[in-house]
C-alpha positions as CSV (number, residue, x, y, z in Angstrom):
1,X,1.3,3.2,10.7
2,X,2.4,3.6,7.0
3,X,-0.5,1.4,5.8
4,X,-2.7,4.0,7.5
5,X,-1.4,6.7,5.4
6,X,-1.3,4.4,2.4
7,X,-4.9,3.4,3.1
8,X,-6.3,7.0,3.2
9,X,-4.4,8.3,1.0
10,X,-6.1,5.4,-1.4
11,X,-9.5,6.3,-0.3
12,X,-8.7,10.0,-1.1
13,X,-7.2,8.8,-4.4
14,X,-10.3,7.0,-6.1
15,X,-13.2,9.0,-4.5
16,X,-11.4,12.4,-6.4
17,X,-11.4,10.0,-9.3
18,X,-14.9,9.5,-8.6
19,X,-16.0,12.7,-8.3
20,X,-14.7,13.6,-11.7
21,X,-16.7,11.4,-13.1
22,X,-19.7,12.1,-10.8
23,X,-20.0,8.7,-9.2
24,X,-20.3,7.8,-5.9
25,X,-17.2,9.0,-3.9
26,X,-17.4,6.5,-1.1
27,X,-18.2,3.3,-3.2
28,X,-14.9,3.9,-4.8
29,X,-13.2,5.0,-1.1
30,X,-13.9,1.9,0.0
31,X,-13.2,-0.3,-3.5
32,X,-9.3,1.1,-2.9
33,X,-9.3,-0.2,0.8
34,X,-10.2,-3.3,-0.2
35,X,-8.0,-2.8,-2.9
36,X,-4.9,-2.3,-0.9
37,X,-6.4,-4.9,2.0
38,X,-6.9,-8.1,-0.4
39,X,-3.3,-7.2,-2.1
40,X,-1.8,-7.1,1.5
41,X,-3.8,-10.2,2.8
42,X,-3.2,-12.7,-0.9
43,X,0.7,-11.4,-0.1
44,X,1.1,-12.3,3.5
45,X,-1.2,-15.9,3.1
46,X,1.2,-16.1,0.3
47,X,4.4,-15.7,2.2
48,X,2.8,-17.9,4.8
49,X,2.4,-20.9,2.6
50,X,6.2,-20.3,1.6
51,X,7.8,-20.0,4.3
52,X,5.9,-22.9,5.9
53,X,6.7,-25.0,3.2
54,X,10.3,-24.3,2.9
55,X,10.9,-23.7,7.0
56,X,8.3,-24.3,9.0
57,X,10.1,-23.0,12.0
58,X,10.6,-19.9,10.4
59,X,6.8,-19.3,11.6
60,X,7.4,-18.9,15.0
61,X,9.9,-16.0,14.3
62,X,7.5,-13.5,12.4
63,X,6.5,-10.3,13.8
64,X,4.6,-8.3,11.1
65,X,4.2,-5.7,13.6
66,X,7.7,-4.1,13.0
67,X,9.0,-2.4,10.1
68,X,10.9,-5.0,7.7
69,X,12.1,-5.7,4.1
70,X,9.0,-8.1,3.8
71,X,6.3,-5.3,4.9
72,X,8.0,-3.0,2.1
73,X,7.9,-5.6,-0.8
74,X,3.7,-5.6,0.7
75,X,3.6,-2.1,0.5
76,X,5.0,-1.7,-2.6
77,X,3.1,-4.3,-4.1
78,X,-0.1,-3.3,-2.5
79,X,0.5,0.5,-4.0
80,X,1.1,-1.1,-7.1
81,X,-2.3,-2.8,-6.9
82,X,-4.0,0.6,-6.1
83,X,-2.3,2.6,-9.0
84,X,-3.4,0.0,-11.7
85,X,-6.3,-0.4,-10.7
86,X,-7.4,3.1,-10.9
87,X,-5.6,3.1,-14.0
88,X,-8.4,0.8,-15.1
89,X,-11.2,2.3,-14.2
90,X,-9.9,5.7,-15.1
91,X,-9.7,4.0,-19.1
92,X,-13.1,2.5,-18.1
93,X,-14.9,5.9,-17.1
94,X,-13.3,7.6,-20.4
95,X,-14.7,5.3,-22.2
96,X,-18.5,5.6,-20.8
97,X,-18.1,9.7,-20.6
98,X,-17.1,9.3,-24.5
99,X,-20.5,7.5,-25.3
100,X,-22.8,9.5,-23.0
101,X,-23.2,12.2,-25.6
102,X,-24.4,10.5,-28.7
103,X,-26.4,8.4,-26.3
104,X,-27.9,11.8,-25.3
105,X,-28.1,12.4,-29.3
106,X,-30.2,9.5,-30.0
107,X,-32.9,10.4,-27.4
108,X,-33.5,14.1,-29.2
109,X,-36.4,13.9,-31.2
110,X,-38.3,11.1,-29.1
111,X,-41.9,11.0,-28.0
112,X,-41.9,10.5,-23.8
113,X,-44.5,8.4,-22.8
């Protein structure tokens, strides 16, 4: 239930971030649930391979379905995931809005065909 929230609160998160910029606000919805997805799924496949290799009978005993210490290290480092990547493409759309103008500059003056 809390990667629910989580998940649209991600979604909600990079499509204002992409209406700032005047991009496409569901491309970047959905970019932060997969986002937050592929962090979950690369940390539970990794925890998998660990806890296989170190005790394989551990396996039997999982149930990612309740609330544990191991779903909150996922959470956190799935949030963490989300936050720096929007950190990224924030820098990265600063960055293009910066050269817009004197791309606009260098059109003034210019025959159209």
């Amino acid at each position: 239930m809390i990667g629910i929230f989580i998940l649209i609160a991600a979604y909600r998160y990079y499509a204002g971030l992409a209406g700032r910029f005047g991009k496409t606000k569901w491309h970047y919805g959905l970019l932060a649930l997969g986002v937050y997805l592929g962090t979950q799924f690369v940390f539970a496949f990794s925890y998998g391979i660990y806890a296989g290799l170190t005790d394989p009978a551990s396996l039997d005993d999982n149930n990612f379905m309740q609330f544990s210490a191991l779903n909150l290290v996922g959470w956190v480092l799935s949030v963490a995931a989300v936050w720096g990547f929007y950190k990224i493409l924030e820098d990265k759309f600063r960055k293009e809005s910066l050269k817009k103008p004197a791309m606009e500059i260098e059109e003034i003056g210019k025959k159209e065909l």
